[in-house]
PDB file of N, CA, C and O in Angstrom:
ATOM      1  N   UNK A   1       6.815  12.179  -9.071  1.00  0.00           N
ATOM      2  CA  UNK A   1       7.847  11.791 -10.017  1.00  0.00           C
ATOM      3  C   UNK A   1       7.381  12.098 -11.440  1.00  0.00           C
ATOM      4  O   UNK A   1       6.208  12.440 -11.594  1.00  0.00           O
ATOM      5  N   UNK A   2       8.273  11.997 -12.590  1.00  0.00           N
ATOM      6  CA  UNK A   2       7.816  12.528 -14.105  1.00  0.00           C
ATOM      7  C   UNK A   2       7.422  11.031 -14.587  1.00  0.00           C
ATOM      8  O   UNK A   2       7.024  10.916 -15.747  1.00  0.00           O
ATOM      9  N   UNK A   3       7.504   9.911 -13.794  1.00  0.00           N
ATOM     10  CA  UNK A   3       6.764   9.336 -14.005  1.00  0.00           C
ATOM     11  C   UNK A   3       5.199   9.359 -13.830  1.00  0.00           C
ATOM     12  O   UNK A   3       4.387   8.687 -14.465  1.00  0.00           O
ATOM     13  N   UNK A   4       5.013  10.038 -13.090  1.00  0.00           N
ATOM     14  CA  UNK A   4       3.146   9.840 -12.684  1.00  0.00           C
ATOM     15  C   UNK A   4       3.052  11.408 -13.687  1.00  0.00           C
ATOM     16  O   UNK A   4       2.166  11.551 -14.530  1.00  0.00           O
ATOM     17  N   UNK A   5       4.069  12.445 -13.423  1.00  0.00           N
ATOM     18  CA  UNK A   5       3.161  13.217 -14.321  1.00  0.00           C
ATOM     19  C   UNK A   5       3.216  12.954 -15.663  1.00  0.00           C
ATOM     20  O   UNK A   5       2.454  13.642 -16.340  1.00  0.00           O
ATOM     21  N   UNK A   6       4.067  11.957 -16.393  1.00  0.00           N
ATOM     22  CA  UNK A   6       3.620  12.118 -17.679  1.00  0.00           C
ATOM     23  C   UNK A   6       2.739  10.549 -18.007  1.00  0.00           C
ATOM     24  O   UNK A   6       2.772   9.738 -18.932  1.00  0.00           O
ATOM     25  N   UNK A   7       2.002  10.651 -16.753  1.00  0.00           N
ATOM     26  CA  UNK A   7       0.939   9.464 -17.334  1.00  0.00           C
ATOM     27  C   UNK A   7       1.458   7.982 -17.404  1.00  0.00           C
ATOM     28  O   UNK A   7       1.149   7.175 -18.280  1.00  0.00           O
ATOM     29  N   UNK A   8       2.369   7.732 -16.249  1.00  0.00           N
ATOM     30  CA  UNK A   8       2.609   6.869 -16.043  1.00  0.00           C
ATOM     31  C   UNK A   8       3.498   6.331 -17.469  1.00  0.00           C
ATOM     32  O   UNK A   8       3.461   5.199 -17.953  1.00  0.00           O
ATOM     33  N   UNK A   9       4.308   7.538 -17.969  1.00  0.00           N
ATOM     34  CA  UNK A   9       5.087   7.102 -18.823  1.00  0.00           C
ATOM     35  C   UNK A   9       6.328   5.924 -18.708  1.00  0.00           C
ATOM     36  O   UNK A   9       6.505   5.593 -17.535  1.00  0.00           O
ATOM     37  N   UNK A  10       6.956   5.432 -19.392  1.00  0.00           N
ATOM     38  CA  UNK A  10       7.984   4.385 -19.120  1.00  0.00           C
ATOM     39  C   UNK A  10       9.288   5.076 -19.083  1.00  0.00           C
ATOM     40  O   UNK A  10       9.488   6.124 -19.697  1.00  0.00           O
ATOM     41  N   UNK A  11      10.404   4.325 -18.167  1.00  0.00           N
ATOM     42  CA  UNK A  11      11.776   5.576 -17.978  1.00  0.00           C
ATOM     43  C   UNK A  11      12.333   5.553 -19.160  1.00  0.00           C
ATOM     44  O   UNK A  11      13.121   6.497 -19.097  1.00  0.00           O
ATOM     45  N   UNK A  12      12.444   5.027 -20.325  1.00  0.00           N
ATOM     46  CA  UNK A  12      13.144   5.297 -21.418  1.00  0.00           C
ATOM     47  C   UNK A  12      12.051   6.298 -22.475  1.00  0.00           C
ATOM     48  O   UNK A  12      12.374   6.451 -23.653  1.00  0.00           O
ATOM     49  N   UNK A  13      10.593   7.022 -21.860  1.00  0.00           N
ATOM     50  CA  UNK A  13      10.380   7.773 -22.703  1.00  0.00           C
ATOM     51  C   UNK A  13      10.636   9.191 -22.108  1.00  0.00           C
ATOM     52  O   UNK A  13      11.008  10.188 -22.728  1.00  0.00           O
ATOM     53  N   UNK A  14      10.270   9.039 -20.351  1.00  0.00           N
ATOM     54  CA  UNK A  14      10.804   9.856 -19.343  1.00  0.00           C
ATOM     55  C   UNK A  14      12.121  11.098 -19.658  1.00  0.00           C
ATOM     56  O   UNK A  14      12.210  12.323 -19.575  1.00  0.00           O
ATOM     57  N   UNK A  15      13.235   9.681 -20.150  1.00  0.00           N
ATOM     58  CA  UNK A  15      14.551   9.975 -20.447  1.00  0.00           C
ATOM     59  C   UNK A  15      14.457  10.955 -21.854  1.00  0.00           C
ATOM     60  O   UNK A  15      14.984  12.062 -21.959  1.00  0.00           O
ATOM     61  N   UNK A  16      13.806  10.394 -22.701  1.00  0.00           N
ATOM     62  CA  UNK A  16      13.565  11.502 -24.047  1.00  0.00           C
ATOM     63  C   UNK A  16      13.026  12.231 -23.948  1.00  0.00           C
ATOM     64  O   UNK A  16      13.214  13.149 -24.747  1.00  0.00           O
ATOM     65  N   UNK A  17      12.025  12.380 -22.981  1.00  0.00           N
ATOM     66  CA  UNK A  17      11.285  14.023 -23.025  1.00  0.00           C
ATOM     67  C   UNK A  17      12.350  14.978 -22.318  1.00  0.00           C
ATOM     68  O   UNK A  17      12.526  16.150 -22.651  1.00  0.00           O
ATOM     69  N   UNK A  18      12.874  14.477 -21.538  1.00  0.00           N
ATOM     70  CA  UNK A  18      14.044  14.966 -20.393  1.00  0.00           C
ATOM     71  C   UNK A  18      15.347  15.304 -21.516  1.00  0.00           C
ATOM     72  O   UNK A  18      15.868  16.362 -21.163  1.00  0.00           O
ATOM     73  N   UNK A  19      15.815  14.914 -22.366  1.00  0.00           N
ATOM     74  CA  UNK A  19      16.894  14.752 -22.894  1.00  0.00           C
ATOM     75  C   UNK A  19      16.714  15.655 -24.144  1.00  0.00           C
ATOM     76  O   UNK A  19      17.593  16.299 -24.717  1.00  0.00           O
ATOM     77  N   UNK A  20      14.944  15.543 -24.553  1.00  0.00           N
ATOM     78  CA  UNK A  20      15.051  17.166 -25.561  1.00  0.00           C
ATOM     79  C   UNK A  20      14.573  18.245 -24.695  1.00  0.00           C
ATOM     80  O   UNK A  20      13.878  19.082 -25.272  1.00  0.00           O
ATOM     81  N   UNK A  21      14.837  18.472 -23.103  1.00  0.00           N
ATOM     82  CA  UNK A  21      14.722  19.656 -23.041  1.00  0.00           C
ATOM     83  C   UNK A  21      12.691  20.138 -22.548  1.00  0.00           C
ATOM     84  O   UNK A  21      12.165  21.209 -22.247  1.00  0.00           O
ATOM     85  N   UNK A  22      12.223  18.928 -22.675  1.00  0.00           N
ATOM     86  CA  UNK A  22      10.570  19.264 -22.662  1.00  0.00           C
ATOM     87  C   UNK A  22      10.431  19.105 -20.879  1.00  0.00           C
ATOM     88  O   UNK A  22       9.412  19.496 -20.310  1.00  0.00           O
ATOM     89  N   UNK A  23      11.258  18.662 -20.337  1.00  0.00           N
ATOM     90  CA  UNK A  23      11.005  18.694 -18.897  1.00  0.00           C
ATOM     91  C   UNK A  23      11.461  19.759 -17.782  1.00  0.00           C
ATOM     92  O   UNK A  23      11.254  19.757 -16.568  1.00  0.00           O
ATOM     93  N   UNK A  24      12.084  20.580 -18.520  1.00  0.00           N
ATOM     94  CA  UNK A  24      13.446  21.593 -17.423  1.00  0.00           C
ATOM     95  C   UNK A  24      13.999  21.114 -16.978  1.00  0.00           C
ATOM     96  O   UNK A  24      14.070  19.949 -17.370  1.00  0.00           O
ATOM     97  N   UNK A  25      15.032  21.562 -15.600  1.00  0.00           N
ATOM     98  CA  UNK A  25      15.853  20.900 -14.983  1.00  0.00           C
ATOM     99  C   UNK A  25      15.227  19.747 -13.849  1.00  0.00           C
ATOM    100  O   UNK A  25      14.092  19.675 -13.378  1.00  0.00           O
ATOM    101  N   UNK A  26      16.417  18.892 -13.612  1.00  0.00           N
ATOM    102  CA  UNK A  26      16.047  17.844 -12.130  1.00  0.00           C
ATOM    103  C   UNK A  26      15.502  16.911 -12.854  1.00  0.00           C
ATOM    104  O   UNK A  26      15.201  15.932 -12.170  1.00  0.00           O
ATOM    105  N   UNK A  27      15.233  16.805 -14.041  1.00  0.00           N
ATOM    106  CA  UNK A  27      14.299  15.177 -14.488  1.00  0.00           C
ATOM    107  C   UNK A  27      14.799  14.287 -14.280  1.00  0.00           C
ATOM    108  O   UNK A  27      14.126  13.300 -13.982  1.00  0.00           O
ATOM    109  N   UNK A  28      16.541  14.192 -14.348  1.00  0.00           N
ATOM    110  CA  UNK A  28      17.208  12.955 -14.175  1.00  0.00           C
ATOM    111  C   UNK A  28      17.085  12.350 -12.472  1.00  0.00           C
ATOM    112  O   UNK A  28      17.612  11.246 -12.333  1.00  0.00           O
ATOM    113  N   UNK A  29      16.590  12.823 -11.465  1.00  0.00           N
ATOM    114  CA  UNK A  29      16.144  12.286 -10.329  1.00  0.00           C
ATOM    115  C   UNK A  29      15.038  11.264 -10.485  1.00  0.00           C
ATOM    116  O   UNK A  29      13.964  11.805 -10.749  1.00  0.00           O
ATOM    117  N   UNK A  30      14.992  10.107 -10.410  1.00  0.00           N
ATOM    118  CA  UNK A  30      13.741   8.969 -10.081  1.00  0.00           C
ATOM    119  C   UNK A  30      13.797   8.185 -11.548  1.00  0.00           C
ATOM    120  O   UNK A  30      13.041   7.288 -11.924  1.00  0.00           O
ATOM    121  N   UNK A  31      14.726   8.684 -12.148  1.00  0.00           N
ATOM    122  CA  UNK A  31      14.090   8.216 -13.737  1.00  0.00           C
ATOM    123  C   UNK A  31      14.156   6.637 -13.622  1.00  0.00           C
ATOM    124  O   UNK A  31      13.277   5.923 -14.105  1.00  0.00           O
ATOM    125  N   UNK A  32      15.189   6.174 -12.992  1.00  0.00           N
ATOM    126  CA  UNK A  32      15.574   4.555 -13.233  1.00  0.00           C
ATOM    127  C   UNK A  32      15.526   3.947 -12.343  1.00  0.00           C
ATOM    128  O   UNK A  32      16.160   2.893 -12.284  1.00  0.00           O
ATOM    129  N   UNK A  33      14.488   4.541 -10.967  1.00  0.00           N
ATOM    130  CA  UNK A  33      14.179   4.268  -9.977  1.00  0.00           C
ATOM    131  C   UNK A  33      13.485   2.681 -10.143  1.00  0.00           C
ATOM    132  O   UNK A  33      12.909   2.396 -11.192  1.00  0.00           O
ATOM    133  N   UNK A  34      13.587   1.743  -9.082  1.00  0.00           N
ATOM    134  CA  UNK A  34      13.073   0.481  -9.515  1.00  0.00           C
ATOM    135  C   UNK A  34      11.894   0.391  -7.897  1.00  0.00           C
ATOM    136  O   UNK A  34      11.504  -0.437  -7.073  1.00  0.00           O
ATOM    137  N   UNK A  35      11.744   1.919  -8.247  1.00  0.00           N
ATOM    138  CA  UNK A  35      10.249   2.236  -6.722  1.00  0.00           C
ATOM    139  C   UNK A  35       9.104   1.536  -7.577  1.00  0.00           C
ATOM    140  O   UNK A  35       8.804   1.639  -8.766  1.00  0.00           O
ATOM    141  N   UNK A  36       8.628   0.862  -6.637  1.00  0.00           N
ATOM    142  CA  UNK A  36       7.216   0.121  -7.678  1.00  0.00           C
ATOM    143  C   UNK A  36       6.113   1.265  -7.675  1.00  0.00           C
ATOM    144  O   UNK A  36       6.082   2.171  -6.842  1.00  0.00           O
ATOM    145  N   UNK A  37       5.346   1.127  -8.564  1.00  0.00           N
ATOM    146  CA  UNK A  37       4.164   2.017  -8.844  1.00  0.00           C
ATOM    147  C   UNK A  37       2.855   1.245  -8.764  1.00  0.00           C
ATOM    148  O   UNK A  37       2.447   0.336  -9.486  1.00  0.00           O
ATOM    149  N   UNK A  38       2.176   1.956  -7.481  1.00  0.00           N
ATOM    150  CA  UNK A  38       0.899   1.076  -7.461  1.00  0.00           C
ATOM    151  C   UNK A  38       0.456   0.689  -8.714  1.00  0.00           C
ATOM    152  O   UNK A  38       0.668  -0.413  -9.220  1.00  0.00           O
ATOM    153  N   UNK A  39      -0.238   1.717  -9.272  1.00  0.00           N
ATOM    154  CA  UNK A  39      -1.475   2.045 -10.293  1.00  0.00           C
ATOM    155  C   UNK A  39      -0.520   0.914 -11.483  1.00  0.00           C
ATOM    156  O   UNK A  39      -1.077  -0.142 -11.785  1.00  0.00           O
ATOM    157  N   UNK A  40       0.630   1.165 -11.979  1.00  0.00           N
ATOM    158  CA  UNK A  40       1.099   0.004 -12.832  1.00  0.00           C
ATOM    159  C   UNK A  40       1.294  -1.217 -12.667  1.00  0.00           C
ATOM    160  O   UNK A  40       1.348  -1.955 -13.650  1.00  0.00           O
ATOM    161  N   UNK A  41       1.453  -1.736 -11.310  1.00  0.00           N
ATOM    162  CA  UNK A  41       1.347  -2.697 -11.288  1.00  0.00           C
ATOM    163  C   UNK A  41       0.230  -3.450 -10.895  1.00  0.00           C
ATOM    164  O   UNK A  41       0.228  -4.681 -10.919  1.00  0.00           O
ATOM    165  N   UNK A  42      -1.069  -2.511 -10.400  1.00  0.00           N
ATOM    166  CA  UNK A  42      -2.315  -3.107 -10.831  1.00  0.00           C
ATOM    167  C   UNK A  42      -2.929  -3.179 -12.111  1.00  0.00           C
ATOM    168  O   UNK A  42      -3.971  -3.823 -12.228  1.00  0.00           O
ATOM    169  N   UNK A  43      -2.320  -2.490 -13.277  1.00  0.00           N
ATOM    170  CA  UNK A  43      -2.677  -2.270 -14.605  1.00  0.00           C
ATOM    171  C   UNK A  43      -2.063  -3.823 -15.037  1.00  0.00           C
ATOM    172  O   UNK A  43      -2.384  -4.501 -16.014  1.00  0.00           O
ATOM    173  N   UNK A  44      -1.552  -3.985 -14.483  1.00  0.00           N
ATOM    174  CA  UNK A  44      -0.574  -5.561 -15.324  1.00  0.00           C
ATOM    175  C   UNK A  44      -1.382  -6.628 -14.548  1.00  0.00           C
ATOM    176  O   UNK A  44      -1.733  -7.652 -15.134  1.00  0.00           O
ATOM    177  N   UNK A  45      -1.677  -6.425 -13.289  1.00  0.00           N
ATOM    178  CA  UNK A  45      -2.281  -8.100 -12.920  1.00  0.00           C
ATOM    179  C   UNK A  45      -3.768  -8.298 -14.030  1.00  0.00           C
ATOM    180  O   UNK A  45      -4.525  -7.550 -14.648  1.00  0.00           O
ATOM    181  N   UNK A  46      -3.580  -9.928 -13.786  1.00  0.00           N
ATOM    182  CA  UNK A  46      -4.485 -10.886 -14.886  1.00  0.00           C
ATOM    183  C   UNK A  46      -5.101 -11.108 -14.179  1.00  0.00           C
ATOM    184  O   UNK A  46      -4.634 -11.152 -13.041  1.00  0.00           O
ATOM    185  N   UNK A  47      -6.594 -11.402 -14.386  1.00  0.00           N
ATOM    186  CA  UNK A  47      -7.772 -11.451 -13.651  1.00  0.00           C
ATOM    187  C   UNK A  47      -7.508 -13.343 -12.820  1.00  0.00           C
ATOM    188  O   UNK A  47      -6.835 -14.201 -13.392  1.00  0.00           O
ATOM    189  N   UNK A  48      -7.996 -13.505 -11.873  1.00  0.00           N
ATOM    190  CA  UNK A  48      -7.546 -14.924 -11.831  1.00  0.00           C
ATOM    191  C   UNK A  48      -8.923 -15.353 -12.094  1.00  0.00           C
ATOM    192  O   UNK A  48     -10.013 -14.801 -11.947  1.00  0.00           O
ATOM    193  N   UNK A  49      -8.304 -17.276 -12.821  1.00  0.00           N
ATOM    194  CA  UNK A  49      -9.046 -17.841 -13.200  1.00  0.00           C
ATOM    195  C   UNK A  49     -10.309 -18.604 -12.703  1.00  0.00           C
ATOM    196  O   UNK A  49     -10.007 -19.770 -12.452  1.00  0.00           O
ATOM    197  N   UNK A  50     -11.629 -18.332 -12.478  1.00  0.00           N
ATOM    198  CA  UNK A  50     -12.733 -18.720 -11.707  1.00  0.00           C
ATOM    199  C   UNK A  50     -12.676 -20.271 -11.617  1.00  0.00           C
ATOM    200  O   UNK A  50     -12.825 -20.754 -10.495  1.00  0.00           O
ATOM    201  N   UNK A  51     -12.469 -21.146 -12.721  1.00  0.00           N
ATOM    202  CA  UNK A  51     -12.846 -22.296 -13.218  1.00  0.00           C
ATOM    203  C   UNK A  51     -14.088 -22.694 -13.509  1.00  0.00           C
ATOM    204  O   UNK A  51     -14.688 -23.714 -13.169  1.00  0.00           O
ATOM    205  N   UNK A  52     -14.526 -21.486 -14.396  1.00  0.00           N
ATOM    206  CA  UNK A  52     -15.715 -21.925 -14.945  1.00  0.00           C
ATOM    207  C   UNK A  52     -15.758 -21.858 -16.302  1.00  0.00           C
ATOM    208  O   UNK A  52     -15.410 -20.894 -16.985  1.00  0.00           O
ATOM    209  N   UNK A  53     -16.278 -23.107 -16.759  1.00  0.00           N
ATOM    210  CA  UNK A  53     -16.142 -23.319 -18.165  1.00  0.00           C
ATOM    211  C   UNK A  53     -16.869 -22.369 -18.712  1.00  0.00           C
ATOM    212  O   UNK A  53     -17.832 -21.926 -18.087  1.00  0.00           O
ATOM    213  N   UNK A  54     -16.443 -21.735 -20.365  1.00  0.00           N
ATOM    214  CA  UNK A  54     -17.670 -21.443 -20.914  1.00  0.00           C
ATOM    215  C   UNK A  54     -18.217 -22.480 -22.253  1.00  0.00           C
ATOM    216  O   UNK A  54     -17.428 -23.273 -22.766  1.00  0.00           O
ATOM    217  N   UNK A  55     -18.973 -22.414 -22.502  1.00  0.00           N
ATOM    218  CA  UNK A  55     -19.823 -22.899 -23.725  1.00  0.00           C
ATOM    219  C   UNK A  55     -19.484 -22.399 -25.381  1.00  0.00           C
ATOM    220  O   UNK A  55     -19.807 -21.248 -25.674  1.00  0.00           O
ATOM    221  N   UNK A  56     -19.198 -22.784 -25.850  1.00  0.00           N
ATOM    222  CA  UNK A  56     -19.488 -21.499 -27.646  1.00  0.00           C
ATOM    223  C   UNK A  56     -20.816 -22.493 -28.086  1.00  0.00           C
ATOM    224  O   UNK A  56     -20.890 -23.712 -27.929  1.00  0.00           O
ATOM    225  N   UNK A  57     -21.548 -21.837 -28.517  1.00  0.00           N
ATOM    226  CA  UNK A  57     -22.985 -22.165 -28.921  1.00  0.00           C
ATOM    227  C   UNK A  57     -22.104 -22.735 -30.481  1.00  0.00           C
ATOM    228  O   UNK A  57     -21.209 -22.199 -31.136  1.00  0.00           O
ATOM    229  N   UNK A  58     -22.958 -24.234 -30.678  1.00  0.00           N
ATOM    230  CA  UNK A  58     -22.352 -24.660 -32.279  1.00  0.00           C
ATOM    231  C   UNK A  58     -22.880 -24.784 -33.375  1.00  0.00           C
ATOM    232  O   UNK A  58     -22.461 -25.394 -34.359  1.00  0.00           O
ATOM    233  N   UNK A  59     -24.516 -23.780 -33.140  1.00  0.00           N
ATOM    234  CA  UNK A  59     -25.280 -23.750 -34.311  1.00  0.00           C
ATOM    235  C   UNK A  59     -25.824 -22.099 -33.685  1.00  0.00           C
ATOM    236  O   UNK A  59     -25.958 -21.554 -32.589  1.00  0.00           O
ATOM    237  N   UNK A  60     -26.065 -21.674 -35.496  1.00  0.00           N
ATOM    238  CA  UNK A  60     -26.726 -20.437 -34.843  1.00  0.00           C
ATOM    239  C   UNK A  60     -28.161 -20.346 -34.627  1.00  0.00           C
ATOM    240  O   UNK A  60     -29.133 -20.869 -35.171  1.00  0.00           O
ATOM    241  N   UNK A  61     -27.938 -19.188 -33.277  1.00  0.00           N
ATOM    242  CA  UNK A  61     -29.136 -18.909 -32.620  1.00  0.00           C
ATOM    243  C   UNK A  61     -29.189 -19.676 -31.298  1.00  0.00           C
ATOM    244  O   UNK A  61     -30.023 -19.254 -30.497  1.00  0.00           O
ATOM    245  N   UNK A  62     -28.451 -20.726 -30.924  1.00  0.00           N
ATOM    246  CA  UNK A  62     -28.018 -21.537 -30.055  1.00  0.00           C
ATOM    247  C   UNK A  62     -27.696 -21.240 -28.893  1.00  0.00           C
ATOM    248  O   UNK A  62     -27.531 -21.918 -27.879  1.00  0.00           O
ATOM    249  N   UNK A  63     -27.593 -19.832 -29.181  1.00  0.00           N
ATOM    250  CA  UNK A  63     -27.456 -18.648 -28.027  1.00  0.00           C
ATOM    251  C   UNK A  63     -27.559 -17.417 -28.384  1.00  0.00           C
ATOM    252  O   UNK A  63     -26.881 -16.837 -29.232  1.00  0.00           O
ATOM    253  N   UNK A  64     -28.395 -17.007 -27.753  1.00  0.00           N
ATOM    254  CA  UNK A  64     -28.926 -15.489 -27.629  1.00  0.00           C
ATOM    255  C   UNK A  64     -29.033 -14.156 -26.774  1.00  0.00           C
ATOM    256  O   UNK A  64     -29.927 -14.173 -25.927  1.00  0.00           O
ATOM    257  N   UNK A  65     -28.254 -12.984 -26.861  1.00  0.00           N
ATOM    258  CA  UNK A  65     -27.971 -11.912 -26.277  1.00  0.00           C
ATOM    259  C   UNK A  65     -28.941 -10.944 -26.413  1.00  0.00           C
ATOM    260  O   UNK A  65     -29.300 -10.632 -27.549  1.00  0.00           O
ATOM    261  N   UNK A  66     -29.495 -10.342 -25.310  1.00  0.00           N
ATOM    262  CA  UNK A  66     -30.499  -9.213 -25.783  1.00  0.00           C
ATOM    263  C   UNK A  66     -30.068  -8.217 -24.435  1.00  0.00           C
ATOM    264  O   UNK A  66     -29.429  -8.582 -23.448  1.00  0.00           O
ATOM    265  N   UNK A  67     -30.579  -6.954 -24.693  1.00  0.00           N
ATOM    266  CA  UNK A  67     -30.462  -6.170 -23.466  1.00  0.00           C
ATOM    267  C   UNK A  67     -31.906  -5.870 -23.446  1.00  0.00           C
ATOM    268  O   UNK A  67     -32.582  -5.472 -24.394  1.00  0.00           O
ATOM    269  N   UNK A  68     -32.350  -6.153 -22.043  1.00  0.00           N
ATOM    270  CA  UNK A  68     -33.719  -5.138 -21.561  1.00  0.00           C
ATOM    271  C   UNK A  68     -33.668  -3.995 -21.486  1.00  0.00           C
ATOM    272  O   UNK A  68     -32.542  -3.506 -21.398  1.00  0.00           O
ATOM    273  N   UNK A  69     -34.499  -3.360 -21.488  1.00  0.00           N
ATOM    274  CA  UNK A  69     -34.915  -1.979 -21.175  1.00  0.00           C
ATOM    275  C   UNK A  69     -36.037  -1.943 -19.936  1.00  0.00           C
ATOM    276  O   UNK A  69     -36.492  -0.867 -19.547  1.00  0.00           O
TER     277      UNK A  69
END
């Protein structure tokens, strides 16, 4: 679909590339299709919540980040 080839574009930008002519013919097939799209609708889920608190350190130095080597 000109959805996956233009990068998982949205159908109302679909429709403007299609509508000046940047797509050739047949674009208007799938445009307003309500087919779900894997890859987007794993782009939208929210991580679920662990229930683990975090901390903010309330003085500095109170916590400290380093990377090893």
């Amino acid at each position: 679909s000109w959805h996956d080839r233009c990068g998982h574009l949205n159908p109302a930008g679909v429709t403007r590339l299609g509508k000046s002519g940047r797509l050739g013919k047949g674009w208007e097939e799938n445009v307003g299709s309500k087919a779900k799209c894997i890859p987007c609708l794993e782009g939208k889920t929210r991580r679920k919540n662990t229930g683990e608190g975090t901390t903010r350190a309330t003085r500095p130095f109170e916590v400290i980040s380093v990377d090893l080597w």
